[in-house]
C-alpha positions in Angstrom: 100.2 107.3 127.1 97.1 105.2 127.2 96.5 103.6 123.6 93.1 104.2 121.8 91.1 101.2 121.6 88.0 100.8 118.5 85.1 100.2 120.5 84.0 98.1 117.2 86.6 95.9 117.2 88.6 95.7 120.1 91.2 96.5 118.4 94.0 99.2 119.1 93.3 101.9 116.6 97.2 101.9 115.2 96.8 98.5 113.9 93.2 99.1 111.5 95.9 101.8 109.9 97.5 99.1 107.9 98.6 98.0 103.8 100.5 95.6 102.3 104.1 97.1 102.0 105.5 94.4 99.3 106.9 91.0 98.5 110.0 89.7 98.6 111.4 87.2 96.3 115.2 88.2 96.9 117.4 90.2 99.7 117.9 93.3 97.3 113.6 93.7 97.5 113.7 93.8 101.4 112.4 97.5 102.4 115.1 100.1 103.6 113.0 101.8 106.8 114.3 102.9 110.0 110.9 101.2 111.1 110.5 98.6 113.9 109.5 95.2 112.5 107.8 92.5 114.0 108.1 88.9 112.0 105.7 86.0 112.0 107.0 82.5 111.4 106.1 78.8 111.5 104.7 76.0 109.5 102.7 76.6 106.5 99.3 76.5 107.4 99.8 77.0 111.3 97.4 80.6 110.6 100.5 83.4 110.6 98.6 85.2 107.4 95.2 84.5 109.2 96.7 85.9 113.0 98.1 89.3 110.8 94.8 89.6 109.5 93.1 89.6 112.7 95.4 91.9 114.1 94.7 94.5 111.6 91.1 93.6 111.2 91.1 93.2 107.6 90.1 89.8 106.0 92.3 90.1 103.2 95.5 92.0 104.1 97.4 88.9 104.3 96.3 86.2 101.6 95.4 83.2 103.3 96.7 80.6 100.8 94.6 76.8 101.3 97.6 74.9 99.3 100.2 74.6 102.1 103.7 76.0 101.1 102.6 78.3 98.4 103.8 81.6 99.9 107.3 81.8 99.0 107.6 85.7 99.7 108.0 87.7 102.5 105.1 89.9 103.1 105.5 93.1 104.7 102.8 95.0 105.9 103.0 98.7 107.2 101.1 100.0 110.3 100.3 103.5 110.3 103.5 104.6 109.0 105.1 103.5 112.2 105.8 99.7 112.5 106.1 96.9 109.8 105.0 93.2 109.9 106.5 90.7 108.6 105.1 87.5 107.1 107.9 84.8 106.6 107.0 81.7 104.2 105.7 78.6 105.9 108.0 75.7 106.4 107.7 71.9 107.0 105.6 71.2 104.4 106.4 67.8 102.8 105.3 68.2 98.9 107.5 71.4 98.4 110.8 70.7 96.2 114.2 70.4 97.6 115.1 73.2 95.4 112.4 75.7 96.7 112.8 75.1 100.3 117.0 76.0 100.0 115.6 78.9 98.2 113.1 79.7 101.4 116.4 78.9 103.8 118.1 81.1 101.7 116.0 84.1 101.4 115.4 83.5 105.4 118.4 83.9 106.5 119.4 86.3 104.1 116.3 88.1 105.8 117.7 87.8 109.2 121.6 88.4 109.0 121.6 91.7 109.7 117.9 93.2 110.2 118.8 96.0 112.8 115.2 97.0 112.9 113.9 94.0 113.9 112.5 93.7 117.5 110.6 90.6 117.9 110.1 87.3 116.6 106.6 85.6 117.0 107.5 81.9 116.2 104.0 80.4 115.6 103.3 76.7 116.3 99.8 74.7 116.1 98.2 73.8 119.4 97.0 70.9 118.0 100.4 69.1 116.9 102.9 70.7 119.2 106.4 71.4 119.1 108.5 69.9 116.3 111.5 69.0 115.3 111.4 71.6 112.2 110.2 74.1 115.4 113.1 73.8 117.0 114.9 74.0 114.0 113.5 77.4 113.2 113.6 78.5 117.3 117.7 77.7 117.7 117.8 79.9 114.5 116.4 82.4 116.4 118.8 81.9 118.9 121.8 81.8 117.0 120.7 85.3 115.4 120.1 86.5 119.0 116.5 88.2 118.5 113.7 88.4 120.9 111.5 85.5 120.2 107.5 85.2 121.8 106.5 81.6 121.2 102.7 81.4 120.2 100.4 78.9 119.8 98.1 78.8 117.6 94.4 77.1 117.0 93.7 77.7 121.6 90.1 76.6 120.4 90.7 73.2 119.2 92.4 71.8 122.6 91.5 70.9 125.9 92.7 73.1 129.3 94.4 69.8 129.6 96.1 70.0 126.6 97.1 73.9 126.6 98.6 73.4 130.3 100.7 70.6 128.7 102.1 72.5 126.1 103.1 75.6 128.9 104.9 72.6 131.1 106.5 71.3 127.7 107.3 74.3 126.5 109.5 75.3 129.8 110.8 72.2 129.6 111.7 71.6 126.4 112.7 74.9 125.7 113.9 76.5 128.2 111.3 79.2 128.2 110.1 80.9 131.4 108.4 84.1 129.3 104.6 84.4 129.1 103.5 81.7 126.1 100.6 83.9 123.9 97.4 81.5 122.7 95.5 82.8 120.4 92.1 81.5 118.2 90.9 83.3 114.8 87.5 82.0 115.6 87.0 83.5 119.0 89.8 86.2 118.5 92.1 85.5 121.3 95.0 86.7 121.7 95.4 89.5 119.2 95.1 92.5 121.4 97.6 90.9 123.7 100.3 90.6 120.7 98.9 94.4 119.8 100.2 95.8 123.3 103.4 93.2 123.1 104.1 94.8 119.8 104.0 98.4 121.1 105.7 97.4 123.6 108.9 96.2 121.6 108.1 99.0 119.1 108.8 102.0 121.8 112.4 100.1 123.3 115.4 101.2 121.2 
């Protein structure tokens, strides 16, 4: 079935359906759906709030927090009764206590254990800096917990075609990654209707 695209926005009409679910601080506040869910991850500040955001069209469905490392929930968000995204706290930042980032490892991968719903992992990097050692880190989690993982890179508008081919060769390279690598820009909007049709893509498989 063809998907309805708002001539407005350019956006698939599912996704402008969407609310903030809740936050969660602990394992026992994680929502009990049979709903597919789709999970955003990466450094703080690399734009996952910002990217959900664009998805769904709304400026303020995600908060966009400018002190790096201050989300220390995960954020669900439900689309149109049908789907959830999920918004995992950044890592990697270098001010945040010892103490709060074993809590974020914690809640993580209590979070990730044994989600049967989830489908697909978005692991979010910035253009600009590359893959890093707290990337991989977060990638051979992903690995070890055996989930579908999309690698995408964030910020396409602040590199060179130079620079965004390198990160593709690296990227195969480095990772071992042959699928399709998703760039997307919150200034010019790229990307988000390709991570729309990925997402109901994932959502239909069982």
């Amino acid at each position: 079935m063809k998907e309805v695209i708002c001539k407005k926005t350019n956006k698939l009409k599912l996704f402008l359906d969407a609310k903030f679910l809740l936050g969660a601080s602990h394992e026992s506040q994680f929502p009990a759906t049979n709903l597919p869910e789709f999970v955003f991850v990466g450094k703080s500040n690399v734009g996952k709030s910002s990217l959900i955001n664009l998805l769904c069209n709304k400026h303020s469905l995600a908060r966009v927090s400018k002190t790096p490392g201050r989300t220390r929930e995960i954020n669900f968000f439900l689309i149109a009764n049908k789907l959830i995204l999920v918004d995992l706290p950044g890592y990697g930042y270098s001010k945040t206590a010892v103490v709060t980032c074993k809590n974020w490892e914690k809640l993580i991968l209590s979070y990730l254990e044994d989600r049967k719903n989830l489908r697909l992992i978005y692991v979010l990097i910035d253009a600009r800096r590359g893959i890093k050692d707290n990337d991989l880190a977060v990638i051979n989690l992903v690995h070890h917990f055996n989930y579908t993982m999309k690698i995408v890179f964030t910020k396409e508008d602040k590199i060179s075609d130079l620079e965004k081919n390198s990160l593709i060769t690296t990227s195969k390279n480095l990772l071992d990654y042959n699928d399709k690598i998703i760039f997307t820009s919150i200034r010019n909007k790229n990307g988000a209707q390709e991570i729309q049709y990925n997402i109901l893509k994932y959502s239909k498989r069982t």
